[in-house]
C-alpha positions as CSV (number, residue, x, y, z in Angstrom):
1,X,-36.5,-30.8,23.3
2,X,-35.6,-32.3,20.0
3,X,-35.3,-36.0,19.5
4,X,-31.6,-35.5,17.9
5,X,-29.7,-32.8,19.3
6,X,-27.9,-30.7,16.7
7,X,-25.8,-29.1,18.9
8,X,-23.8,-29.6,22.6
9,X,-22.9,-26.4,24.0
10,X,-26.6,-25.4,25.7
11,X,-25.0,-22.1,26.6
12,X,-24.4,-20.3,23.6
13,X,-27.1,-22.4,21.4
14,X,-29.1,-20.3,24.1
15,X,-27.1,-16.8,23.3
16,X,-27.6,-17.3,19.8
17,X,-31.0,-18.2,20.3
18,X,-31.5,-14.9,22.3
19,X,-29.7,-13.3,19.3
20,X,-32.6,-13.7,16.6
21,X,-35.1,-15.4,18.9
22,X,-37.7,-14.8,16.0
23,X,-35.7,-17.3,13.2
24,X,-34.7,-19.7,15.5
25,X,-37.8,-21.3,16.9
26,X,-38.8,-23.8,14.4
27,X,-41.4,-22.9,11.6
28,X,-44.5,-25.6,11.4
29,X,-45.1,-24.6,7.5
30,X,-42.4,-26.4,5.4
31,X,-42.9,-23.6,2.7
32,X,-41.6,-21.0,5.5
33,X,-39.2,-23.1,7.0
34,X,-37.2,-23.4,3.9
35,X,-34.5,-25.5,2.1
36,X,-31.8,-25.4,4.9
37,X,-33.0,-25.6,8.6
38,X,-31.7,-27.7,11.4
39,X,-35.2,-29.3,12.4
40,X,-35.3,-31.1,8.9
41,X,-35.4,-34.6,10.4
42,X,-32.6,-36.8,7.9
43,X,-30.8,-33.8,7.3
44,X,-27.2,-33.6,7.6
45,X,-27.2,-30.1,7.7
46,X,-29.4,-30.3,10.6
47,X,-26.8,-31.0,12.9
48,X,-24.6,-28.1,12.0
49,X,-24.2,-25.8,14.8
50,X,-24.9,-21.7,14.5
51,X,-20.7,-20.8,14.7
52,X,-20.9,-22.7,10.9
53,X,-23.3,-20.7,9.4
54,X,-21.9,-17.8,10.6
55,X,-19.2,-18.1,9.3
56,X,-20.7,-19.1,6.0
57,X,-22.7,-15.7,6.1
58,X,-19.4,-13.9,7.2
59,X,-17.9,-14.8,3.5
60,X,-21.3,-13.9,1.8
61,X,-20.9,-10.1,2.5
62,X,-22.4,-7.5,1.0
63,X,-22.2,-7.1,-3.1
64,X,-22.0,-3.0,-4.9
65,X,-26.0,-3.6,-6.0
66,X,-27.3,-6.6,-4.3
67,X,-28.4,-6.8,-0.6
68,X,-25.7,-8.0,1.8
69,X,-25.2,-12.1,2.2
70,X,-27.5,-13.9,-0.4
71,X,-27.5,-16.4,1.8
72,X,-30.4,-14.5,4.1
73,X,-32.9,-16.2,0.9
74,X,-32.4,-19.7,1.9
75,X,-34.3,-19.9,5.2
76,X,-35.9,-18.1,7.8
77,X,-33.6,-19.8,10.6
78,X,-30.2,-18.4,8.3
79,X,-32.3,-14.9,7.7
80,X,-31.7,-14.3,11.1
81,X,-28.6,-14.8,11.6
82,X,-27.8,-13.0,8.8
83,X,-29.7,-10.0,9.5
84,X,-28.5,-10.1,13.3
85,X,-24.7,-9.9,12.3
86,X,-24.3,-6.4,12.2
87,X,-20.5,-6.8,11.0
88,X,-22.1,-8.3,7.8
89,X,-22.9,-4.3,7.1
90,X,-19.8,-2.4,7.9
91,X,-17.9,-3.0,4.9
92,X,-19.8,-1.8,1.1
93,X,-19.0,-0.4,-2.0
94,X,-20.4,2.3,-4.2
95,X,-19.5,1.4,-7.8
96,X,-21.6,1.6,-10.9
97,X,-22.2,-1.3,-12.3
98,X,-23.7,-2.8,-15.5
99,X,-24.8,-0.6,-19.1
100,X,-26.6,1.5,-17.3
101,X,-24.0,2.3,-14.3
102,X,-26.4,1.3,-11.8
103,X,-25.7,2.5,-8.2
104,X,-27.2,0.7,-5.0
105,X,-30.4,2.7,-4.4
106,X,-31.1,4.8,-1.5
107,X,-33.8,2.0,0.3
108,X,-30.7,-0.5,0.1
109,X,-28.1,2.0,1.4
110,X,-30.7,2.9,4.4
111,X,-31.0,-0.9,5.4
112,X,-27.1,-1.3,5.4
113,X,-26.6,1.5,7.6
114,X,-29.3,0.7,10.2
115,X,-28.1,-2.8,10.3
116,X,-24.8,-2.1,10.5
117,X,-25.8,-0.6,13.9
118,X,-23.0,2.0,15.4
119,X,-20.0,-0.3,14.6
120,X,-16.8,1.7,12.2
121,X,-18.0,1.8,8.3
122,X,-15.6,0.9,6.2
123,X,-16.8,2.2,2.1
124,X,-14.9,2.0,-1.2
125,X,-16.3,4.7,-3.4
126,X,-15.6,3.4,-7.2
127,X,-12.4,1.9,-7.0
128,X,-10.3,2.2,-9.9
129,X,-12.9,4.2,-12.0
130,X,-11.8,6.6,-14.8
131,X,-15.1,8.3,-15.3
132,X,-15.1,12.0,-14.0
133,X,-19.0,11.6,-14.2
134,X,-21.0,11.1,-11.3
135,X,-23.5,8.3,-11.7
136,X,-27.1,8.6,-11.6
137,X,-28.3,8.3,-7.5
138,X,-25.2,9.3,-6.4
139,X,-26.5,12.1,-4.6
140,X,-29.4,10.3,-2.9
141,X,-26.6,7.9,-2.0
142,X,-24.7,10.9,-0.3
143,X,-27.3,11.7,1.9
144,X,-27.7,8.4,3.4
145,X,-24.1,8.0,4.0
146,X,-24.1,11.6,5.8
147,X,-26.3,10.4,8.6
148,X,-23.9,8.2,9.3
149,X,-20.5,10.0,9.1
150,X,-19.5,9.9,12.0
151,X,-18.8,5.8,11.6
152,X,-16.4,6.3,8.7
153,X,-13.2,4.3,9.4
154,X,-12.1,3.5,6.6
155,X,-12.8,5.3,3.2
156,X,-11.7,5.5,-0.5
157,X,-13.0,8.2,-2.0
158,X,-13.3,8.9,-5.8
159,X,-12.3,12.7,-5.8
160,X,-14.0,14.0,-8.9
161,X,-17.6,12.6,-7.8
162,X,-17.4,14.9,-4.9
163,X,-18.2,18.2,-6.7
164,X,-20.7,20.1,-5.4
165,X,-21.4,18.1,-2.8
166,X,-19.6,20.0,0.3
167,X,-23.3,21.0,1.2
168,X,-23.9,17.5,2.2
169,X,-21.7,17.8,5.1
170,X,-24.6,20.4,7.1
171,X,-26.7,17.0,6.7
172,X,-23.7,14.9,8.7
173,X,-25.2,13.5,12.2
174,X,-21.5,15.0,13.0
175,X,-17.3,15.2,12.1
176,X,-15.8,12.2,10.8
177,X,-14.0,11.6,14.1
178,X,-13.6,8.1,13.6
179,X,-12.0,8.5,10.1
180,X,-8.6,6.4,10.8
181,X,-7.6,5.7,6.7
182,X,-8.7,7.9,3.6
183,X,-7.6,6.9,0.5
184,X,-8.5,10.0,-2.6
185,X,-8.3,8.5,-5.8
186,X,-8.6,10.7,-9.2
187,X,-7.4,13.9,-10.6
188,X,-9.6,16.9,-10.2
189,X,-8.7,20.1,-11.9
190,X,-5.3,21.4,-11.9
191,X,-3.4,21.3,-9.0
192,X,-6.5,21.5,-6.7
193,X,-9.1,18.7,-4.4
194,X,-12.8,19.4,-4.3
195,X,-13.7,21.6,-1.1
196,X,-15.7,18.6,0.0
197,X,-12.1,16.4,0.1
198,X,-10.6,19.3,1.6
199,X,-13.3,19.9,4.4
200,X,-13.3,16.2,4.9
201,X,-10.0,16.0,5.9
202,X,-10.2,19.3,7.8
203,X,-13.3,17.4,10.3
204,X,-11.2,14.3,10.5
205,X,-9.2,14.9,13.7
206,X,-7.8,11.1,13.7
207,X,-7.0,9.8,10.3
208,X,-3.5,7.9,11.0
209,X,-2.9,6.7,6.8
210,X,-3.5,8.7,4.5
211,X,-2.6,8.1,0.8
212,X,-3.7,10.0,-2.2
213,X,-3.5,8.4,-5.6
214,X,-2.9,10.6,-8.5
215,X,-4.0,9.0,-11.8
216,X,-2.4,12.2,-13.5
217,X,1.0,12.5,-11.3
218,X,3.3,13.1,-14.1
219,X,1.2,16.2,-15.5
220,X,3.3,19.1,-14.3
221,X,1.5,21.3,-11.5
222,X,3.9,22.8,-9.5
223,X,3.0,25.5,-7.2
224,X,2.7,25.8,-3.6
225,X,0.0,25.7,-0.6
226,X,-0.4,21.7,-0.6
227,X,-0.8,22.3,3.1
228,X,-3.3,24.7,2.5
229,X,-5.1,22.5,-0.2
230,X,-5.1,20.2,2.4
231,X,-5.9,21.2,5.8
232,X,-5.3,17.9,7.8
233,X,-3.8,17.1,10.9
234,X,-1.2,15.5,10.3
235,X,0.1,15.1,13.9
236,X,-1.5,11.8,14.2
237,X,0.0,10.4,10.7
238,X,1.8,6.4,10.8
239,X,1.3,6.2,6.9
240,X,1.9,8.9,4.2
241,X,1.5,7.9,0.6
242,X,1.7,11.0,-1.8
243,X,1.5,10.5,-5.3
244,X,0.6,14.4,-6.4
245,X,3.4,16.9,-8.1
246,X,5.0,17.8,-4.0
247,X,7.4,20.5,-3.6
248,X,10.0,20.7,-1.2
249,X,8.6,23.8,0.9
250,X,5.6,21.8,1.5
251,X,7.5,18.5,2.1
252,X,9.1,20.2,5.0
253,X,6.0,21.8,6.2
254,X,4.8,18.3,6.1
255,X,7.2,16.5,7.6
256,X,7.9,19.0,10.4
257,X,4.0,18.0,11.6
258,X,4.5,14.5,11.9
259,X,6.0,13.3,14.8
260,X,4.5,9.7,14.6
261,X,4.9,8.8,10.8
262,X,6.2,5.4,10.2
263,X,6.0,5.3,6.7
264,X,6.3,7.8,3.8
265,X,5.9,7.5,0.0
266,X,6.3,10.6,-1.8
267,X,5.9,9.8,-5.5
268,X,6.4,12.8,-7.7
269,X,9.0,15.4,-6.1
270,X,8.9,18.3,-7.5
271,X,10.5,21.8,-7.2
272,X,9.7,25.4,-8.5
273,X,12.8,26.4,-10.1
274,X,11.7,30.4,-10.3
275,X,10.2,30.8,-6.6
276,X,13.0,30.6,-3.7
277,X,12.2,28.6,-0.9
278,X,14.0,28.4,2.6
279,X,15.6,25.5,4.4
280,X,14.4,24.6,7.9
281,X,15.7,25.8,10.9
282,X,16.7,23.0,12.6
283,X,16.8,19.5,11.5
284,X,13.1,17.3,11.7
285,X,13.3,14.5,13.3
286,X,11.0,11.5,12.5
287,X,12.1,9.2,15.2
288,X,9.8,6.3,14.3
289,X,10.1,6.7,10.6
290,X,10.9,2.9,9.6
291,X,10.2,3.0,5.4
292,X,10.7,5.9,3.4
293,X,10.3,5.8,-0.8
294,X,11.4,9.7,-2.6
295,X,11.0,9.9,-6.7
296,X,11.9,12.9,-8.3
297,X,8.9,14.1,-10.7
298,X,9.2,12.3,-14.0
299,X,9.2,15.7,-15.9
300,X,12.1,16.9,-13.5
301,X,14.1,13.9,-14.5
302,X,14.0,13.9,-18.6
303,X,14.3,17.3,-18.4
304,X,17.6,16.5,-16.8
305,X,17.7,19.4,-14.4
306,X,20.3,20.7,-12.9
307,X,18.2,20.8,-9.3
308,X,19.3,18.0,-6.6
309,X,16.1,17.2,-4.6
310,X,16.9,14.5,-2.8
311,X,20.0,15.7,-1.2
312,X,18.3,19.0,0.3
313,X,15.8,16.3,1.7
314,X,18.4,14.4,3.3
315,X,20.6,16.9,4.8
316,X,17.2,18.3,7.0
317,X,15.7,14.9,8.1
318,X,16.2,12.6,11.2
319,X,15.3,9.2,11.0
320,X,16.9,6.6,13.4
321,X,14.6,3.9,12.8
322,X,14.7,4.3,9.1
323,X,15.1,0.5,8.0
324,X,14.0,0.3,4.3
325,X,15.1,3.4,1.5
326,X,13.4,3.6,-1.7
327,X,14.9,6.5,-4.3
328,X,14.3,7.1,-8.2
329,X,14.7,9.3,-10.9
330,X,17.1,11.3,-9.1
331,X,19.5,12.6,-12.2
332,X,21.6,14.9,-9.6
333,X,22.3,12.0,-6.7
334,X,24.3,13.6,-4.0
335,X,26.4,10.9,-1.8
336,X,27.6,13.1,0.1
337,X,24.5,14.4,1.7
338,X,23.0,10.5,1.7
339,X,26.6,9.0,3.5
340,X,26.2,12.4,6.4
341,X,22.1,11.5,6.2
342,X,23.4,7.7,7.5
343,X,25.7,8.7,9.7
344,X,23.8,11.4,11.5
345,X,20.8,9.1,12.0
346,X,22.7,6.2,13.0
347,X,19.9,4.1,11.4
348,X,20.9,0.4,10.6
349,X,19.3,-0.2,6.9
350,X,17.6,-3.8,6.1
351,X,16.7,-2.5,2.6
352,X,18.0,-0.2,-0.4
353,X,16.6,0.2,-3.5
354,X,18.0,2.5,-6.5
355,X,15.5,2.7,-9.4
356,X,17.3,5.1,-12.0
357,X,19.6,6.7,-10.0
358,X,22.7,8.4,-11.4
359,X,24.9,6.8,-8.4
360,X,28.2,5.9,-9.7
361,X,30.6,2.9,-9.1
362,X,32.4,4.8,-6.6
363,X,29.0,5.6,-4.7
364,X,28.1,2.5,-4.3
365,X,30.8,0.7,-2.4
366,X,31.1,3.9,-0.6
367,X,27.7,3.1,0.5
368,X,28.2,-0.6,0.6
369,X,31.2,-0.2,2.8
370,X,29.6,2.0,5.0
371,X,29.3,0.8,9.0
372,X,25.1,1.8,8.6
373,X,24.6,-0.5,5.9
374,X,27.5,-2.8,6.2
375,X,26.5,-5.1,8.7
376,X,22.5,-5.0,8.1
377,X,21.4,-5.1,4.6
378,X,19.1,-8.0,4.0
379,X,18.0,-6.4,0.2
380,X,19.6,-4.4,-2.5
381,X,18.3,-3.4,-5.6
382,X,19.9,-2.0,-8.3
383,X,17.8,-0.9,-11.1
384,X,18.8,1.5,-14.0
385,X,16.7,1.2,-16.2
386,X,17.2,1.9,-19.9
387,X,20.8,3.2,-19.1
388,X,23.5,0.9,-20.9
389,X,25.5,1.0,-17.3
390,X,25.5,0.2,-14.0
391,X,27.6,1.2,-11.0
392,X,27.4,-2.4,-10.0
393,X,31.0,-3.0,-11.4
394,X,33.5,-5.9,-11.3
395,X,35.7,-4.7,-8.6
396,X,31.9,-3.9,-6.5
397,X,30.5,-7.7,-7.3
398,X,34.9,-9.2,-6.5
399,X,33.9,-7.2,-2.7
400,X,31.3,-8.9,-2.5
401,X,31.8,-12.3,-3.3
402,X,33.2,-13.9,-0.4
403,X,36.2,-16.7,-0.4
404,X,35.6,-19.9,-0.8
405,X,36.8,-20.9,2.5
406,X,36.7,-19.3,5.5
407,X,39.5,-16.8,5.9
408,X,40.4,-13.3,7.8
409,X,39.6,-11.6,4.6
410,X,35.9,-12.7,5.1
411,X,35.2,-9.8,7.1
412,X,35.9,-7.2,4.0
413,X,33.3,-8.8,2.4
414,X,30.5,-6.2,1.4
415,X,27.3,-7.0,2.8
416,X,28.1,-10.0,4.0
417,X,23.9,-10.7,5.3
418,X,22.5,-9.7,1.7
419,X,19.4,-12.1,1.8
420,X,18.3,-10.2,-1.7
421,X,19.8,-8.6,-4.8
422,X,17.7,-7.4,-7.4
423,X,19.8,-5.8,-10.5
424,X,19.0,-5.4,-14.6
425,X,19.9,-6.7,-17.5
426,X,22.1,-4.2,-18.2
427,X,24.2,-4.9,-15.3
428,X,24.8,-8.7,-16.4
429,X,26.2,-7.4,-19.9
430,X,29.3,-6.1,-17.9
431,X,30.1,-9.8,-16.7
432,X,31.7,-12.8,-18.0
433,X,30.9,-15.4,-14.7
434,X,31.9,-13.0,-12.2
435,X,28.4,-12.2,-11.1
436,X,27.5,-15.5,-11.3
437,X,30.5,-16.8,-9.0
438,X,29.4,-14.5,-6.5
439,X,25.3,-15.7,-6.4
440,X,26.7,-19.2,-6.3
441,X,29.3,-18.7,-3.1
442,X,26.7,-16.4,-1.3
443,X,24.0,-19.0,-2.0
444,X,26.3,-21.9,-1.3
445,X,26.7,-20.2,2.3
446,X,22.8,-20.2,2.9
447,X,22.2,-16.8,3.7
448,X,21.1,-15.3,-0.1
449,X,18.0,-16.5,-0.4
450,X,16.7,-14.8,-3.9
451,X,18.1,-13.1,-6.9
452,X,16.2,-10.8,-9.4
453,X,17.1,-9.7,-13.3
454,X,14.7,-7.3,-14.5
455,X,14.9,-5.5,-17.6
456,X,13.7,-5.2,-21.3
457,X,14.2,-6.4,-24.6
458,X,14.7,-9.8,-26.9
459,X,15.5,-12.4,-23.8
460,X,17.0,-14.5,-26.8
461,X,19.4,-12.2,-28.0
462,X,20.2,-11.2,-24.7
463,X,21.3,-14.6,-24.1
464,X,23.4,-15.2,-26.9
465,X,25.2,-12.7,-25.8
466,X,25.8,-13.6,-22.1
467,X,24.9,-17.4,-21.3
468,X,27.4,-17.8,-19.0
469,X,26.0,-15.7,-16.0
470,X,22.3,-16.7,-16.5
471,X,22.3,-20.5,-17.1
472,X,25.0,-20.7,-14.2
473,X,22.0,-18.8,-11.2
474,X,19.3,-20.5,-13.1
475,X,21.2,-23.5,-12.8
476,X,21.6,-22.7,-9.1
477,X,17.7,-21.9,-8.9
478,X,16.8,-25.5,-10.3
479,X,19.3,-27.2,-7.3
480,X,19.0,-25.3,-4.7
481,X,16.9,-23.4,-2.3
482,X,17.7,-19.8,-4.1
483,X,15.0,-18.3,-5.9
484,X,15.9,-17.4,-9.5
485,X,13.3,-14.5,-11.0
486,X,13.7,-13.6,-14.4
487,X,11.3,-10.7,-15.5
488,X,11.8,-9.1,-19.4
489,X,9.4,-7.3,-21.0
C-alpha cells in the first residue's frame, strides 16, 4: 500500500484505523494534511506508529480554559486520534484564570462532556482558591456538568461557590452514584455546608474517601448535628479526612457507621464543655482501621482545658489492624487509657507519632516497653514543639541504645527494629553524646535507616551550645547509608 511501511503490526494499524477512519486515510492537499503525518515521504516521523502519538496526546490533556490536547492543531491524522481518545476528557478543571477570572465557557464544557463519552469524570473545582465569589459563567458551567452527574468519580468541590445552586440538581440526568472520592474545600458560614454539598453527599450512595478541608479549622464552632449537616453514608467509607471543629458525640456517631474505614484523620477535636454527652454502649470496632491521626482543637489546647479527649476516644474504639498512630495537641494525655487501648486491640504498631503531647518520661518507656509496640515499631516521632522538654530522657535514649556487642541484655533493648526517629531540638539540649551514641550503634547495626531534628530558632547558637550530638549523626550521615535531616525554621 505504501512504498515504506511505517508500521508492522497490520492488526491493530487496522483497529486504529477503524478507530478514526476519517484522519487516517491520507489527505492529497498538503495544506490539510499538515506539519506532522506519517505519509510525509523523508520524514522521520513518518514511521512512528499510532501507540506513540497516543501516548504523546495522553500527556497533552485537557488545560482549565483551553480545549483538551493542543496537539489536535498539528494535523488532521493526530486530530483524530486525539478527538477519538475519550480518556483525554475525563479529567478537567474549573478554575478562573487570568485578570478577568475567566472560566471555560459553556460550548467548551459541552464538547468535553460528549467526548468524554460515559467513562467516570474526574473534576477539580478551583483548587486552592480563597475567593468566596463565584466567577462569572459559573452557573452556565453548572448546568453542563449536571447532565452529566451521574459520571462523577472523583470531585473537589469549592464549597462557597455552591450557593444557591441546589436547584441545579432537578436538571441532573440522575444521583451521583458513581461518586467514589469528594474532596469540599472552603469555609462557608459558621458551622454549616451549602444544602447543595449536603444533598450531594446525601445522592452519593458509594463515595468510599471522603475528606473535607477546612481553611478556617481553628475558628471555634462547636455545636452538634455534624451527622445531620452531613447526611452521608458512611457505611461504605476506606478514607476519612476531617479537618472541621468535630465533637465527640458525633465522632462516635461516625465511627459507629463505618465498618470498612481504613484510614481516619480527624484534625480539630473538639468538645462542648456545657452540653453532656453519653458514651457508647458497647465498644466500636473498626477491624480494618490501619492509620488513624486525632488533634485536639487548637483553641482547646491554649486554652489548656482541663477536658481529656483523646482518652474517652480510646477507651470506646477497636482497632486490630491499627498500624500507624498520629496524636497532637492533647494537654490532658491519658496512658492509661492508650496502654488498655493497645492491649485490648492487640494491634502490632509500625508507627507513632507525638506532636505536642504532654506524655511524660515515664509514659514513654511505658509505651516503648510495651509487648504492642515493642517488637514492631519501624517509626517514632517525638515532637514537642516550643516546650523546653521532652520525655525523651537519658535513662529512655540508655534503653534504647543497644551494646556494642552482642549480649543477653540485647533483648531489653527498646525498640530494637526502629527504622525511624524523628525528635526536636529541644530534645538534643538534654544530651551531651548520649543521643548521639545511640544513632551511631543503631545505625552501625543496619536497621535505622533515617533520623530527623526539627525545631526552631538560631541553628548557630543552637550549635554552640551542643556540637557534640549533631556533628557526631551528621558525621554519620556523610559515611554512611543513614539519612541525616536537619529542618530549623
Amino acid at each position: 500500500m505504501y512504498s515504506k511501511p511505517w508500521y508492522n503490526h497490520e492488526e491493530q494499524r487496522q483497529e486504529y484505523y477503524n478507530n478514526a477512519p476519517n484522519a487516517y486515510y491520507p489527505q492529497k492537499d498538503p495544506a490539510k494534511r499538515g506539519l506532522v503525518t506519517p505519509y510525509q515521504k523523508g520524514s522521520a516521523m513518518s514511521n512512528l506508529p499510532p501507540e506513540i502519538w497516543m501516548e504523546i496526546a495522553k500527556s497533552s490533556g485537557p488545560t482549565a480554559v483551553g480545549a483538551p490536547a493542543p496537539l489536535s492543531q498539528v494535523s488532521g491524522r493526530l486530530r483524530g486520534i486525539v478527538h477519538n481518545m475519550q480518556e483525554l476528557y475525563t479529567n478537567f478543571t474549573v478554575e478562573p484564570l487570568g485578570s478577568k477570572r475567566k472560566l471555560p465557557d459553556r460550548k467548551q464544557v459541552r464538547e468535553w462532556v460528549q467526548r468524554s463519552g460515559n467513562r467516570p469524570l474526574t473534576i477539580a473545582f478551583a483548587v486552592d482558591c480563597v475567593d468566596w465569589d463565584a466567577p462569572q459563567g459559573l452557573l452556565d458551567v453548572m448546568k453542563e456538568l449536571m447532565c452529566c452527574l451521574s459520571r462523577w468519580e472523583h470531585v473537589t468541590l469549592y464549597v462557597p461557590w455552591t450557593y444557591g445552586m441546589c436547584e441545579l440538581l432537578n436538571r441532573a440526568d440522575g444521583p451521583p452514584t458513581m461518586l467514589r472520592s469528594l474532596k469540599l474545600e472552603g469555609q462557608t458560614t459558621y458551622r454549616s455546608l451549602t444544602p447543595f454539598a449536603s444533598a450531594l453527599v446525601r445522592y452519593a450512595s458509594c463515595i468510599t474517601d471522603f475528606h473535607w478541608v477546612d481553611s478556617f479549622g481553628q475558628e471555634s464552632r462547636n455545636g452538634l448535628g455534624f451527622t445531620t449537616e452531613l447526611p452521608m453514608n458512611f457505611g461504605n467509607l476506606s478514607k476519612l479526612h476531617l479537618d472541621n471543629p468535630l465533637v465527640l458525640p458525633d465522632v462516635f456517631s461516625v465511627l459507629s457507621q463505618t465498618h470498612k474505614l481504613v484510614s481516619l484523620e480527624i484534625n480539630n477535636l473538639s468538645i462542648v464543655e456545657t452540653a453532656p454527652w453519653t458514651a457508647p454502649s458497647t465498644r466500636i470496632s473498626l477491624p480494618t482501621l490501619a492509620s488513624m491521626k486525632l488533634v485536639v482543637h487548637f483553641e482547646l489546647f491554649e486554652a489548656q482545658s482541663q477536658v481529656s479527649l483523646v482518652g474517652p476516644l480510646l477507651s470506646y474504639i477497636y482497632t486490630p489492624a491499627l498500624r500507624h498512630a498520629h496524636f497532637g495537641f492533647d494537654e490532658n494525655w491519658n496512658q492509661d487509657a492508650f496502654t488498655r487501648f493497645l492491649r485490648t486491640s492487640n494491634c502490632k504498631l509500625q508507627s507513632l507519632e507525638f506532636e505536642t503531647v504532654s506524655i511524660t518520661e515515664m509514659d514513654l518507656r511505658e509505651t516503648m516497653r510495651s509487648s504492642m509496640v515493642q517488637s514492631s515499631l519501624q517509626s517514632l516521632s517525638i515532637k514537642t514543639g516550643e516546650q523546653p522538654w521532652s520525655p525523651l530522657s537519658e535513662k529512655a535514649v540508655e534503653r534504647m541504645t543497644p551494646p556494642s556487642k552482642p549480649s543477653p541484655s540485647s533483648a531489653n533493648c527498646y525498640v530494637p527494629e526502629l527504622r525511624k526517629l524523628c525528635v526536636n531540638l529541644h530534645t538534643i539540649h538534654q544530651f551531651s553524646g548520649q543521643f548521639a551514641e545511640m544513632v551511631k550503634r543503631r545505625a552501625a547495626s543496619g536497621i535505622l535507616k533515617e533520623v530527623e531534628i526539627v525545631g526552631t530558632g538560631d541553628r548557630s547558637r543552637f550549635f554552640r551550645r551542643v556540637p557534640q550530638d549533631i556533628e557526631i549523626i551528621e558525621q554519620l550521615g556523610k559515611k554512611t547509608n543513614l539519612k541525616v535531616t536537619i529542618l530549623t525554621k
